[in-house]
Residue, then its C-alpha position, 0 to 999 in steps of 0.5 A: x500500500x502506497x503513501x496515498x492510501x495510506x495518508x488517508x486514514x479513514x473515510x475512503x469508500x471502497x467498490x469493486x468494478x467486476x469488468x476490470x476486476x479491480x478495487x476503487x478507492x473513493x476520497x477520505x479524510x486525508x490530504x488524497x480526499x478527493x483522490x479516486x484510487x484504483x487497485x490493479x493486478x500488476x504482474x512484472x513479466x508483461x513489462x521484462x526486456x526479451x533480451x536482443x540476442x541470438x537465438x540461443x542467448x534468448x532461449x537461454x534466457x527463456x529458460x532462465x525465466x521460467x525458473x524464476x518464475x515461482x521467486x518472481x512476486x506479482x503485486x497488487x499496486x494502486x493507481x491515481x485514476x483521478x480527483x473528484x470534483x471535491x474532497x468527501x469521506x465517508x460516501x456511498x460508492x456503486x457501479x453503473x452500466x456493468x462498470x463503465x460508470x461509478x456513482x458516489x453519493x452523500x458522504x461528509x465535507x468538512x462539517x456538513x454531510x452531502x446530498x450530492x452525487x457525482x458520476x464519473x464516466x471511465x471511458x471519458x475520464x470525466x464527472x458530471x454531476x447528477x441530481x441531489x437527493x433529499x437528506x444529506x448522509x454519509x456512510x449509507x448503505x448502496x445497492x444497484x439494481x442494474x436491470x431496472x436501473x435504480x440506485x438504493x440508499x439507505x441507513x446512515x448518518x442524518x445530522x450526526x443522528x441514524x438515518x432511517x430513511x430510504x431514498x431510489x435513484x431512477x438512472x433514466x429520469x435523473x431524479x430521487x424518489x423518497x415517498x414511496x419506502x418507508x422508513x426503516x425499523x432498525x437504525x442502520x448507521x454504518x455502511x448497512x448493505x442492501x441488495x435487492x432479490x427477486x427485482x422487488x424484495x429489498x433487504x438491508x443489514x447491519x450491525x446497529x446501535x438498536x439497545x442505545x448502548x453500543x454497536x453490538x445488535x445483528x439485524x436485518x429487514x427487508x419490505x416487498x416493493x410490489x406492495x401498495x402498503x409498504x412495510x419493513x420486516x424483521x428477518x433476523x435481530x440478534x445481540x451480536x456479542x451475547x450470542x456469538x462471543x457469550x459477552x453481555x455488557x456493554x462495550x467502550x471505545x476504551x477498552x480492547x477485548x480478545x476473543x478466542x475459541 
């Protein structure tokens, strides 16, 4: 990991483009805030000098190689794609159009959490800005549905409280819609993840502050979109740490605990 990753303690959003099989890093409270990262498979070979000798010599060279070639390491390097339009940390972070597109969505500027979201195009190498939705949030959860062409947003960070509320993003129109989900059950606060089954089943999950002492409870719900009546249901609302770990408590930032089996 290179010095602009790590300048960036914490914040930057992380995706993964299936097309080009490599990991995106989106902004992040540092001085590369506003860098877009790329992740990339390097393998050193490609790049060797075949040698200009004869025949012989490149052979023997050949020969040479293939026996370096279980020494030879093959990293995994990141690279400078491009800056954002503005520095943000904390954001929500998908891709469009089967990768040909990323989208970023919310997340926080100095102090104020954002609604904007930006778009950037690979093939062009450039941003354009899209619509804003309605709550300024940072790390929310994401989710596109890449048939109907619909971004989901949801959970978060709402001026420094949960964001219960869930927002979708119609590609085609360029516009937010809000009224039509309800608003969550669960405070789902930290990077919460979303995917949809089916084209109309809609789940988010997380691990969420619901007892008001601490991030310990295990929860997800999901509502059927086809309904004119939408609500939310509990599919899973476990305390994490009694039922998992056999702790019962509560935890502080303070403290450092060691669990073993």
């Amino acid at each position: 990991i290179d010095s602009r990753v790590k300048s960036q303690p914490y914040g930057n959003s992380i995706t993964f483009s299936s097309k080009d099989q490599r990991l995106l890093s989106i902004g992040g409270n540092g001085i590369y805030g506003d860098a877009l990262l790329a992740l990339e498979f390097r393998d050193d070979h490609k790049h060797e000098d075949p040698g200009h000798g004869g025949k012989d010599e490149q052979d023997e060279q050949h020969v040479h190689a293939n026996d370096d070639d279980e020494e030879k390491e093959q990293e995994w390097s990141w690279r400078h794609l491009d800056r954002l339009p503005c520095h943000r940390y904390n954001s929500s972070a998908v891709m469009l159009d089967h990768g040909n597109r990323l989208l970023v969505a919310g997340g926080k500027e100095k102090e104020t959490n954002l609604n904007t979201v930006v778009l950037y195009d690979f093939g062009q190498a450039q941003w354009s800005e899209l619509a804003s939705f309605v709550y300024g949030r940072r790390a929310a959860g994401v989710y596109c549905d890449q048939f109907a062409q619909r971004v989901y947003l949801g959970g978060g960070i709402e001026d420094e409280q949960c964001a219960h509320s869930v927002e979708w993003y119609d590609v085609h129109k360029n516009a937010w819609n809000l009224m039509q989900i309800p608003r969550t059950r669960f405070s789902h606060q930290l990077h919460p993840v979303m995917w949809l089954e089916n084209s109309y089943m809609l789940y988010i999950a997380s691990v969420c502050n619901t007892r008001g002492y601490g991030l310990e409870t295990n929860c997800c719900e999901w509502i059927d979109l086809r309904e004119d009546k939408k609500a939310w249901n509990t599919l899973i609302e476990t305390d994490l740490l009694k039922e998992v770990f056999g702790f019962s408590g509560k935890l502080s930032t303070d403290d450092v605990y060691l669990v073993s089996n």
